[in-house]
C-alpha positions in Angstrom: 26.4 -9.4 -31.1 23.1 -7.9 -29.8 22.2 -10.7 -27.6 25.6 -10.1 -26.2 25.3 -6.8 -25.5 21.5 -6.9 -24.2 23.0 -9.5 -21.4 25.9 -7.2 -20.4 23.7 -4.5 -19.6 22.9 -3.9 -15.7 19.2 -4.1 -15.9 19.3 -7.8 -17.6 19.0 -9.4 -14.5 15.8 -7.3 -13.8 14.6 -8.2 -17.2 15.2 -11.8 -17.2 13.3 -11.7 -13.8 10.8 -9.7 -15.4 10.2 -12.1 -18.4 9.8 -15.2 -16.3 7.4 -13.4 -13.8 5.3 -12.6 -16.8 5.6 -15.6 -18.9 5.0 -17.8 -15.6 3.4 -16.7 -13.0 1.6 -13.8 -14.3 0.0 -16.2 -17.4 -0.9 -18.9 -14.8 -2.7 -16.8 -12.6 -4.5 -15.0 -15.4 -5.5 -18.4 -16.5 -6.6 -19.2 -13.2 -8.3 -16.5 -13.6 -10.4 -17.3 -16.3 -11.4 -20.5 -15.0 -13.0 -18.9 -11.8 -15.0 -16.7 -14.0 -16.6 -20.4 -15.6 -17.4 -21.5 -12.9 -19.2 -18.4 -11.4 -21.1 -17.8 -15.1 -22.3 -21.5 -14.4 -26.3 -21.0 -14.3 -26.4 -24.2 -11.9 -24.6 -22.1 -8.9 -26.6 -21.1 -6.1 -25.6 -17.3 -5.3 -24.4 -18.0 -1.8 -21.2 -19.5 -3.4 -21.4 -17.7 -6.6 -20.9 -14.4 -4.5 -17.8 -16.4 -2.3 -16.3 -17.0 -6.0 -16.7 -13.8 -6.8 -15.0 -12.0 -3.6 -12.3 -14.4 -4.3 -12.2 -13.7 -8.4 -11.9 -9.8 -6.5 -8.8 -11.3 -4.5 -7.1 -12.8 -7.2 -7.1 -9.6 -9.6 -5.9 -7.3 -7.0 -2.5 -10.2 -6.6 -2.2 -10.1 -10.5 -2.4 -6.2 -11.1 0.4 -6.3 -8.3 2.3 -8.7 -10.4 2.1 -6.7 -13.0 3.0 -3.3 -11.2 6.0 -5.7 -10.1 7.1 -6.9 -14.0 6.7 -3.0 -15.1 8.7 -2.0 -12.0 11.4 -4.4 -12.8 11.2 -3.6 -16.9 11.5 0.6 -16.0 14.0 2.9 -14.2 11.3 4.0 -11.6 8.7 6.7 -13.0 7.2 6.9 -9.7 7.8 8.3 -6.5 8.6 5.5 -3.6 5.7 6.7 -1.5 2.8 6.4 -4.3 4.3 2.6 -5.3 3.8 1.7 -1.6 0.1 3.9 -1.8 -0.4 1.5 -5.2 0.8 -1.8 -3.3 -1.0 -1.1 0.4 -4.3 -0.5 -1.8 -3.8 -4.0 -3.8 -2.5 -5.5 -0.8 -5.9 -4.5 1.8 -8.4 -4.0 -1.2 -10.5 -6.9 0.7 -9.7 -6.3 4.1 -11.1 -4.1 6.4 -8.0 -2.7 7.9 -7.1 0.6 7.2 -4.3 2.2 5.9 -2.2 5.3 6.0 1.5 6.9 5.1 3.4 9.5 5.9 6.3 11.2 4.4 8.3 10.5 1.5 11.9 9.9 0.5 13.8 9.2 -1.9 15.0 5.4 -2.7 17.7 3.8 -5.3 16.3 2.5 -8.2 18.7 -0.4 -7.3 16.9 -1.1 -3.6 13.8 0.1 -4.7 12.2 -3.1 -5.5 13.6 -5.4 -2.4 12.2 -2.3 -0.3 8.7 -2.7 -1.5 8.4 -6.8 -1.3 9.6 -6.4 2.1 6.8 -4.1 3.2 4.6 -6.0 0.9 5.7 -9.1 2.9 5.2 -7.4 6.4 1.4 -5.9 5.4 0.5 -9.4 4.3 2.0 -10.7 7.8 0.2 -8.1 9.6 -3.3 -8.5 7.5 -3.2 -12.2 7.9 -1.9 -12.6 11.8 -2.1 -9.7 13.7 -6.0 -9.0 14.0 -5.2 -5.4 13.2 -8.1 -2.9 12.1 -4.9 -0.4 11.3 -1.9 0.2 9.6 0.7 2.7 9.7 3.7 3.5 7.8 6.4 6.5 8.4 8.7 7.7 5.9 11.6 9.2 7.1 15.6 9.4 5.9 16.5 5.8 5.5 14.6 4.6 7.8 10.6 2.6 7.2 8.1 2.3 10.1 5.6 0.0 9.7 3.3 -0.2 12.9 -0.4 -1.6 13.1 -2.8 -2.2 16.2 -3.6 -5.8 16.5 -2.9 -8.5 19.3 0.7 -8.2 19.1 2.6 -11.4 20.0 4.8 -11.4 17.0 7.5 -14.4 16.8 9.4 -16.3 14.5 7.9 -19.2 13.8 9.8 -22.5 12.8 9.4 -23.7 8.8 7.7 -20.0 7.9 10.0 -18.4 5.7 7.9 -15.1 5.3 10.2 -13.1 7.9 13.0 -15.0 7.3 12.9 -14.0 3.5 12.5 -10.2 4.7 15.5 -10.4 6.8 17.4 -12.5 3.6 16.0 -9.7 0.8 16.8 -7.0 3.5 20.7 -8.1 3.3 20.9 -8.1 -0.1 20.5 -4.1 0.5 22.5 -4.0 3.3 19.5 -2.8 5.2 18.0 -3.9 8.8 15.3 -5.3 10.5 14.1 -4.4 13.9 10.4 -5.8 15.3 9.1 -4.6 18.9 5.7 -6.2 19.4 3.6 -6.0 22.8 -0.3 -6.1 23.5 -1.0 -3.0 21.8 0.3 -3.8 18.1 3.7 -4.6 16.1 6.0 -1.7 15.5 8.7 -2.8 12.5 11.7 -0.6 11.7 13.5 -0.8 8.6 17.2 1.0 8.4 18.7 1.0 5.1 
């Protein structure tokens, strides 16, 4: 009777998702993890690589304290405000990148869009860390709508067999929310409407 009633509620999909992210991904890349730290304790490694290993060892807990940021998100009604989750991702997000960050406003979000909102930006930062040459990184809060804007080379286009934007666009719909990107010379300027 409990299990029944624990898989009626409206936050069981969120758990479920929750429990897998934690008992896979979250486990693997903790164990991961561990395995790095071997190999940079290992007395036979010059320091040249041993301080590569250890930038990376940087990378890779900064992705899983975002994972799980994600599993609590998706295990609590939201505690926080939307503007200091995105603060909390944009920090993980550029923790080893030299591009700057900065946001402005607030609003309030849905607990129920809440968390497609976030991996979208989270999805668009990446993009514009990993693509865009960009030394900064702006995002406007405003009544239902998300700018995200950043000053690198511009150029932005859909590219065949990358699914990054084309999951953005796919997680935006669940929300019923919209996508617009204007990109020139002078940077990438992405709206979000929800």
């Amino acid at each position: 009777m409990l299990a029944k009633l624990m898989n009626s509620s409206p936050k069981s999909e969120r758990t479920r998702l929750a429990r897998e992210l934690h008992d896979g991904l979250a486990q693997e890349l903790s164990a991961f993890g561990y395995q790095l730290d071997q190999v940079i304790g290992d007395h036979k490694l010059d320091n040249k690589n041993r301080g590569l290993l250890r930038q990376l060892r940087f990378s890779l807990s900064g992705i899983i304290n975002q994972v799980r940021d994600e599993i609590y998100e998706l295990r609590n009604e939201n505690l926080k405000a939307f503007s200091q989750q995105l603060d909390d991702q944009m920090a993980s997000l550029l923790s080893a990148s030299e591009i700057n960050y900065q946001i402005s406003g607030d609003i309030e979000v849905d607990s129920a869009i809440k968390f497609e909102l976030l991996r979208a930006i989270r999805e668009l930062v990446l993009n514009a860390r990993y693509h865009s040459n960009c030394d900064n990184i702006t995002i406007s809060l405003a009544e239902k709508v998300i700018t995200i804007s950043d000053d690198g080379v511009g150029g932005f286009e859909k590219k065949e067999h990358s699914f990054g934007i084309t999951g953005v666009i796919e997680r935006l719909g669940l929300i019923h929310a919209e996508l617009k990107i204007e990109s020139n010379q002078g940077g990438t300027t992405i709206q979000i409407k929800f």
